[in-house]
C-alpha positions, 0 to 999 in steps of 0.5 A: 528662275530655276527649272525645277520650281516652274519649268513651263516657266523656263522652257517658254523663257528659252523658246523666246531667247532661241527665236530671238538670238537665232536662225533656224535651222540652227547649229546648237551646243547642249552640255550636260554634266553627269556623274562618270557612269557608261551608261549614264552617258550612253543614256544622253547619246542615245538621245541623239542617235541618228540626228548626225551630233557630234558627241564629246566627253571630258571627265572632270580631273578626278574622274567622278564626273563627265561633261558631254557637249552635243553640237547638233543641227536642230530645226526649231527651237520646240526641238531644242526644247524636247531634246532638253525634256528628254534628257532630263528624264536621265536621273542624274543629268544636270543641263547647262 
């Protein structure tokens, strides 16, 4: 199911999986792809400022693009959820 034709849907599929897969408060991992602009990523880590994430980036071997990994204690999965809301504002940003 894809997020953009009914994303209600999906983010009420994903609360179910994270209630049931695991124990919160919780460790999670987002990775989002973006194209290799500054400020595009500054833009994603400014979603997680002060939360305590540890932040890394790898550009894609041509250098067009940026994968960012967040690993950052969430305590339930309604906040999981925001934070993904969150950065989908960010044009460009694809969640994985």
């Amino acid at each position: 199911m894809s997020l953009e034709k009914d994303p209600d849907a999906f983010y009420n599929k994903l609360k179910s999986q994270l209630i049931e897969t695991s124990e919160w408060p919780t460790e999670y991992l987002y990775k989002f792809i973006v194209s290799s602009d500054i400020h595009k990523i500054a833009e994603i880590e400014a979603v997680f400022n002060n939360m305590g994430a540890v932040i890394n980036t790898k550009e894609s071997r041509n250098g067009k693009y940026t994968s960012v990994s967040v690993n950052v204690r969430m305590k339930t999965p309604d906040d999981v959820i925001e934070k993904y809301k969150e950065v989908g504002k960010i044009e460009g940003v694809i969640s994985l």
